[in-house]
C-alpha positions as CSV (number, residue, x, y, z in Angstrom):
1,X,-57.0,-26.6,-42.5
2,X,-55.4,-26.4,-39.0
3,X,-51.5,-27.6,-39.5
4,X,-50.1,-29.4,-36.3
5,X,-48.1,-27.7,-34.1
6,X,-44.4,-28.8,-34.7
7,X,-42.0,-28.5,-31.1
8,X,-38.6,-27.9,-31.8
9,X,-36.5,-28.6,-28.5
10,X,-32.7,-27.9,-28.3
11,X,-30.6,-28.7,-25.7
12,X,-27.6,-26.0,-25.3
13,X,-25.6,-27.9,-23.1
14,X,-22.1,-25.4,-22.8
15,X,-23.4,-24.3,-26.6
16,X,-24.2,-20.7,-25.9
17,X,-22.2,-19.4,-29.0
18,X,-24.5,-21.4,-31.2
19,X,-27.5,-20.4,-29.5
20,X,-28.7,-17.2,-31.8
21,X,-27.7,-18.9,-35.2
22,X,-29.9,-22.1,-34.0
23,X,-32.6,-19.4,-33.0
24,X,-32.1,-17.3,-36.2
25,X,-32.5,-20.8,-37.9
26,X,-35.9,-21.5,-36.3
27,X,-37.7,-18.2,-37.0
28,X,-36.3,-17.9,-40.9
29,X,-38.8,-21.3,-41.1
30,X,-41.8,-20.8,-43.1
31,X,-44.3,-23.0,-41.3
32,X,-46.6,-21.3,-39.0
33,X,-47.2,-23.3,-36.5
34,X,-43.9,-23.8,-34.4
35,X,-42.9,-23.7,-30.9
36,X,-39.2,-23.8,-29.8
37,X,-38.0,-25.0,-26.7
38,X,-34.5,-24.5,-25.2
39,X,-33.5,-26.5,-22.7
40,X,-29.7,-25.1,-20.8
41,X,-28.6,-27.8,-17.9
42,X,-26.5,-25.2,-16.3
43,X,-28.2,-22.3,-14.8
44,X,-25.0,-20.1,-15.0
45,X,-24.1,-20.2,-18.2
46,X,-24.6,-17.4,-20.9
47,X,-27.2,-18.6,-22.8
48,X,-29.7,-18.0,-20.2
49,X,-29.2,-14.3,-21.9
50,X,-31.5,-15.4,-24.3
């Protein structure tokens, strides 16, 4: 049985210090088919280090 792809999409708006518990978060999940999306409206900002 194919499972559906499930999109996660976070925006991180000025939120870099929550960034790698939100990603740490994602990948503990036990469903296989996931994709995460990370959308950062300021192309400056830290968590473009990610």
């Amino acid at each position: 049985m194919i499972l559906p792809r499930i999109f996660i999409i976070t925006p991180s708006f000025n939120q870099a210090e929550f960034l790698e518990e939100c990603i740490d978060s994602i990948l503990s999940q036990n469903y296989p088919n996931l994709e995460f999306v990370n959308k950062d409206g300021i192309l400056n900002y830290p968590s473009r280090a990610f």
